[in-house]
C-alpha positions as a printed Julia matrix, in Angstrom:
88×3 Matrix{Float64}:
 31.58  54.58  41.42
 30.8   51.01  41.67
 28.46  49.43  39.35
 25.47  48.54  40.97
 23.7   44.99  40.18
 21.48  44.25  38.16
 18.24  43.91  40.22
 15.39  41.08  39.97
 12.58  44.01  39.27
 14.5   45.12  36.31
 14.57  41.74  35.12
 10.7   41.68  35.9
 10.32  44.7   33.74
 12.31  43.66  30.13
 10.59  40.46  30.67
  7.06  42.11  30.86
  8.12  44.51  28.1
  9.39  41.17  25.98
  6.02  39.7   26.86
  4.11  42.54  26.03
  6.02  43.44  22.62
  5.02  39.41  21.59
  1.61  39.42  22.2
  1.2   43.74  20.44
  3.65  43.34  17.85
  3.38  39.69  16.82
 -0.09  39.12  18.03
  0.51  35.96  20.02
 -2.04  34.8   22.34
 -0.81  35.54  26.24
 -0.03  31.68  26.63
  1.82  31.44  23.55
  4.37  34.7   24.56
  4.72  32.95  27.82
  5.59  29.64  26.01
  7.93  31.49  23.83
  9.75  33.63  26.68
 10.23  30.83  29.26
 11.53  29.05  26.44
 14.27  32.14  25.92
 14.99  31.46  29.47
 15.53  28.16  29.52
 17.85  28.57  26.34
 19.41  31.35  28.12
 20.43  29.26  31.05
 21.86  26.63  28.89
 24.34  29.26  27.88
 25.07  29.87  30.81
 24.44  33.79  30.56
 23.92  35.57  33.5
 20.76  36.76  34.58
 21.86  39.54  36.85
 22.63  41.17  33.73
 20.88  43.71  31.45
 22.42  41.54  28.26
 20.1   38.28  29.19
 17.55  39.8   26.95
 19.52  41.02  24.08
 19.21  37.69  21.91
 15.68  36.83  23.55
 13.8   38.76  20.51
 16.35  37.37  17.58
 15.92  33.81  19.28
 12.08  33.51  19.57
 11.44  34.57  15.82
 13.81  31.79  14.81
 11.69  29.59  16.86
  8.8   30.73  16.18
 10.19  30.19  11.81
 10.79  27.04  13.11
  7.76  25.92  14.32
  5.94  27.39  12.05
  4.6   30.11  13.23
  3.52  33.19  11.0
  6.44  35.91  11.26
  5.46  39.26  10.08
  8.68  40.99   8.74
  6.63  44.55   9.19
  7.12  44.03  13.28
 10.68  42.7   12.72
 13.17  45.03  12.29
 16.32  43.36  11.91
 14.57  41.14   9.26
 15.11  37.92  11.36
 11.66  36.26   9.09
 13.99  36.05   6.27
 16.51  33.71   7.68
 16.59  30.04   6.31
């Protein structure tokens, strides 16, 4: 059986579920989860990954904590599970 392609609704859907997991989890505002998701895309495109795969979003969550360390932001290691707060 042929694999079938990865369609633009499921992309819709682990981006809403990225989205919603920032603003529950990490208690960002709704503008700031937005700022920090289209910035995973833009990153994303600049490695050239390919959206019409499920794997576009595997790094997305590991990516926008070290941002967010980066910037500044308050990481709270109890809502991050692969301990990403504790990088350098």
């Amino acid at each position: 059986m042929a694999r079938r392609p990865y369609p633009l609704n499921t992309y819709a859907a682990r981006r809403a579920a990225l989205f919603q997991r920032l603003v529950r989890e990490s208690r960002l505002s709704e503008a700031t989860a937005e700022l920090r998701i289209s910035g995973w895309e833009s990153e994303a495109r600049m490695r050239d990954l390919d959206v019409r795969k499920p794997e576009w979003w595997d790094p997305a969550w590991d990516w926008i904590l070290k941002q967010r360390r980066r910037l500044g932001e308050p990481v709270d290691p109890v809502h991050n599970p692969k301990g990403i707060a504790d990088l350098p």
